[in-house]
C-alpha positions in Angstrom: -1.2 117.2 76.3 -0.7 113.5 76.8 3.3 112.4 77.0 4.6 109.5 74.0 4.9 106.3 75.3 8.1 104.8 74.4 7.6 101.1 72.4 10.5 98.9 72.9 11.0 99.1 68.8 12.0 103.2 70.0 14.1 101.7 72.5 16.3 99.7 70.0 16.6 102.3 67.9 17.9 104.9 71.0 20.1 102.3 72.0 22.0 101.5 68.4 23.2 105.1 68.7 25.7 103.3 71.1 27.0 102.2 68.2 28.5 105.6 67.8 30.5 105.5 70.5 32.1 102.4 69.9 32.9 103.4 66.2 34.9 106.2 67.7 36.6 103.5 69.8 37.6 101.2 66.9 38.8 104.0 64.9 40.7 105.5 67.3 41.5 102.2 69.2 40.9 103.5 71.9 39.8 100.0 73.8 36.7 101.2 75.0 34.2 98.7 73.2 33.9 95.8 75.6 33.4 99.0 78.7 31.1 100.4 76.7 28.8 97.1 75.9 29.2 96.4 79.9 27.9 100.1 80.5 25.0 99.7 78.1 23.6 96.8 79.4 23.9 98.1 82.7 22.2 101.0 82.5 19.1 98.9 80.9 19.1 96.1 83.3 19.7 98.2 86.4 17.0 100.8 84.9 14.2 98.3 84.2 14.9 96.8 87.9 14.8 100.1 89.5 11.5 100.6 87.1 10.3 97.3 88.7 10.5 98.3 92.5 9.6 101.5 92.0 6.0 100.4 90.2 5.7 98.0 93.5 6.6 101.0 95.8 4.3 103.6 94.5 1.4 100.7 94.4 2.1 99.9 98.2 2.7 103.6 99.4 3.8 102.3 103.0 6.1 104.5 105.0 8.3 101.8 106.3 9.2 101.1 102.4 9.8 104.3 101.1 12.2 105.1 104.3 14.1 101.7 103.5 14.5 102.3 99.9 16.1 105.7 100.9 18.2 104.1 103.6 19.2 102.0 100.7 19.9 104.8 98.3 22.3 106.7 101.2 24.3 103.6 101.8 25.2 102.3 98.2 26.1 106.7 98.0 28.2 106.7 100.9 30.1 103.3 99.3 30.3 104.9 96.2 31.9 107.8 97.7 34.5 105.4 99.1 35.6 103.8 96.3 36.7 107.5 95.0 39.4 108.4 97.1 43.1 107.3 96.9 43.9 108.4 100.5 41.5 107.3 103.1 41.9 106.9 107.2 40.1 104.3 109.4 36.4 105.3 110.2 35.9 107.3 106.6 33.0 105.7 105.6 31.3 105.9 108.7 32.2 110.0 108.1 31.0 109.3 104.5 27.8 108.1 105.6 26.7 110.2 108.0 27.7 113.3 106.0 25.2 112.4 103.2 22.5 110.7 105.4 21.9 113.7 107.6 22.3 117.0 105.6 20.5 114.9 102.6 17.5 113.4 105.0 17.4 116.9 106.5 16.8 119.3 103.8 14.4 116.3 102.0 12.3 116.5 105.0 12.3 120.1 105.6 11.8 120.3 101.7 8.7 117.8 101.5 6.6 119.0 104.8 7.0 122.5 105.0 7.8 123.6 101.0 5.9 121.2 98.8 3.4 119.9 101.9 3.2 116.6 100.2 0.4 114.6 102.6 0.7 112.0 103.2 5.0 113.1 104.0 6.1 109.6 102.5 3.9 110.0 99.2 6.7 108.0 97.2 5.9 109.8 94.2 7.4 112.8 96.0 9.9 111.5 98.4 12.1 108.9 96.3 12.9 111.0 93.2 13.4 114.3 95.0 15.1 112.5 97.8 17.6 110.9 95.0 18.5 114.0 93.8 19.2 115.5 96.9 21.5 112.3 98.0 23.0 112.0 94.6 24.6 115.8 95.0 25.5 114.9 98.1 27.6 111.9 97.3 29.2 113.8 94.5 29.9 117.1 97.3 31.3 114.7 99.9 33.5 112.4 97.8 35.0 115.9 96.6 35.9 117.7 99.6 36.8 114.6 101.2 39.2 113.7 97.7 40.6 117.1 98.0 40.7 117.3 101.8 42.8 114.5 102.3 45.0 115.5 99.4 45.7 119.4 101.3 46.7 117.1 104.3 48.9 115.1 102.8 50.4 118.3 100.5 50.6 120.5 103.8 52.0 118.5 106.1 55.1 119.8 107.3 52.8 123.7 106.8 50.2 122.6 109.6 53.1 121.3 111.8 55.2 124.2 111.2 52.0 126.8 112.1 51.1 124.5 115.3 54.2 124.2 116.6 54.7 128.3 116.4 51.3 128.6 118.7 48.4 128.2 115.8 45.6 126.5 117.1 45.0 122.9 115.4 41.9 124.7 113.3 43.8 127.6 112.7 46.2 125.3 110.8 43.6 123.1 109.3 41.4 126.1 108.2 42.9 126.9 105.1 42.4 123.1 104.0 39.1 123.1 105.1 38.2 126.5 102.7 39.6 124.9 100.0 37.9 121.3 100.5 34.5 122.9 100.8 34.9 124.9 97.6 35.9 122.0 95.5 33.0 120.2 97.0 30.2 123.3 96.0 31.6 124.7 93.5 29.7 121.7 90.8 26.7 123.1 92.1 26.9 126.4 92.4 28.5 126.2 88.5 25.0 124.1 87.4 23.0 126.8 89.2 24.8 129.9 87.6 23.8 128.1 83.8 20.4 126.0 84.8 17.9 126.7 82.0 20.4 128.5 79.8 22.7 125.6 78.9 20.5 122.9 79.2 17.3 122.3 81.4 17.4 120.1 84.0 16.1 116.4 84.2 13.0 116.8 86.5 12.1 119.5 84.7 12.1 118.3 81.6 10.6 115.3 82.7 7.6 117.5 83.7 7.8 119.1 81.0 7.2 115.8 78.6 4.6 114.5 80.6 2.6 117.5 80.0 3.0 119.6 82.9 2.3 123.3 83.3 5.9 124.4 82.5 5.4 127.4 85.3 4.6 125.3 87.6 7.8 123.0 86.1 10.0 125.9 86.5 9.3 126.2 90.4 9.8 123.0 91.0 12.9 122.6 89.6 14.0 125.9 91.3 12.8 124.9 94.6 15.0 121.3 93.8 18.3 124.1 92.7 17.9 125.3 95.8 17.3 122.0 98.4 20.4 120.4 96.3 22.5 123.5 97.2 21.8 123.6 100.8 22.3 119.5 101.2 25.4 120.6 99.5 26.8 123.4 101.6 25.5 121.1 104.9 27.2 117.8 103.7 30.5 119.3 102.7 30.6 120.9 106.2 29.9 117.7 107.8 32.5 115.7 106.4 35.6 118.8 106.9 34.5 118.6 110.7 34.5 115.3 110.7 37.9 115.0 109.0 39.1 117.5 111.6 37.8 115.6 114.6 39.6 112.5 113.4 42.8 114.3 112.6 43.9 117.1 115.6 43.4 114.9 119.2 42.3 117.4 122.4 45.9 118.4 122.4 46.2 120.2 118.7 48.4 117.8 117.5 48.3 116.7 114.0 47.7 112.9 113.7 49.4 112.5 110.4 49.7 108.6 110.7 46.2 108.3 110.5 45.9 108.9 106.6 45.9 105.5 104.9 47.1 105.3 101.4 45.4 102.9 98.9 48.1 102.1 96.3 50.1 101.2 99.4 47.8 98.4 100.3 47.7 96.6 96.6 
């Protein structure tokens, strides 16, 4: 079964639908029209662009690219992770970035050579869309625990200073604020994985899918994906709680409050 090419004239026609959206605005003046043009064209410029590379990238299949696109991929995540939190501290987006690089590049490598066996490992076709998944839910984990992380801090200060100061070891008072960050931070994708294929299907499998693909063989894909996403998951929200911890209790146990920076403060 061959997949429907999309004409631009189909394009057009998916894009008026837009139009919807910004009805709903005008009627309800809800102000939204002129974010909702920017959005639109946005997501077609930045889409045909990405389309662009990509065509060059798969053509070129060199290593060296396909490991710099990635590296670019993690880096605009981790600053996109940044720009999420109202409370941050000084070194957070080097904590960011390192807690979506390496549980992210970990489980995609792992993933690629020893599950799928793609050869050669840096097939693009393989390693970019996979690997963006995989980063993606790892931005979204991190800039979660870290949101809500910084937010227990901040709530339970005088708590942690009140259990340290009674003998409590420094992660004995920051446990309960790690548990809860974590959570917050797996709980999207342990939610999609409890509902995947009954409330919607997923987008790489139904990209398959539409492109004619065996959907058995779709179906394991995707599950394989479920299941890399939730480990980067699990490993990047763990990351970024130690390394939260590591900036906040010194050698000593003592709670560097003064560290946490807030951003309202600074406009």
């Amino acid at each position: 079964m061959d997949y429907h090419i999309i004409s631009y004239t189909e394009l057009l026609i998916a894009a008026s639908l837009i139009l919807i959206n910004g009805a709903i605005s005008l009627v309800l003046r809800l102000g939204l029209e002129k974010t909702l043009l920017i959005a639109s064209v946005r997501t077609v410029l930045q889409l045909f662009f990405v389309g662009f590379v990509l065509k060059w990238v798969f053509s070129s299949a060199q290593w060296y690219v396909v490991l710099g696109i990635l590296c670019l991929m993690t880096l605009i995540a981790a600053f996109s992770a940044k720009n999420r939190r109202k409370t941050t501290y000084r070194g957070a987006f080097v904590d960011t970035l390192l807690s979506i690089w390496l549980p992210s590049w970990i489980v995609l490598f792992i993933g690629i050579t020893a599950v799928i066996r793609v050869e050669p490992w840096y097939t693009p076709q393989y390693l970019i869309p996979i690997g963006g998944m995989i980063i993606g839910n790892s931005l979204t984990a991190v800039a979660l625990s870290m949101e809500r992380l910084l937010k227990e801090l901040t709530d339970q200060r005088e708590k942690i200073q009140m259990y340290i100061g009674l003998g409590a070891s420094s992660w004995e008072a920051y446990r309960s604020c790690a548990q809860q960050a974590i959570t917050a931070g797996m709980m999207p994708t342990i939610n999609s994985m409890m509902v995947v294929g009954l409330v919607s299907l997923p987008g790489m499998m139904t990209g398959q899918i539409l492109a004619g693909q065996d959907p058995d063989q779709a179906i394991r894909y995707q599950i394989i994906v479920m299941f890399f996403l939730a480990a980067a998951t699990g490993l990047s929200c763990l990351a970024v709680v130690y390394s939260i911890y590591r900036r906040f209790f010194d050698s000593y146990g003592h709670f560097l409050y003064s560290r946490l920076i807030r951003l309202e403060a600074k406009k």
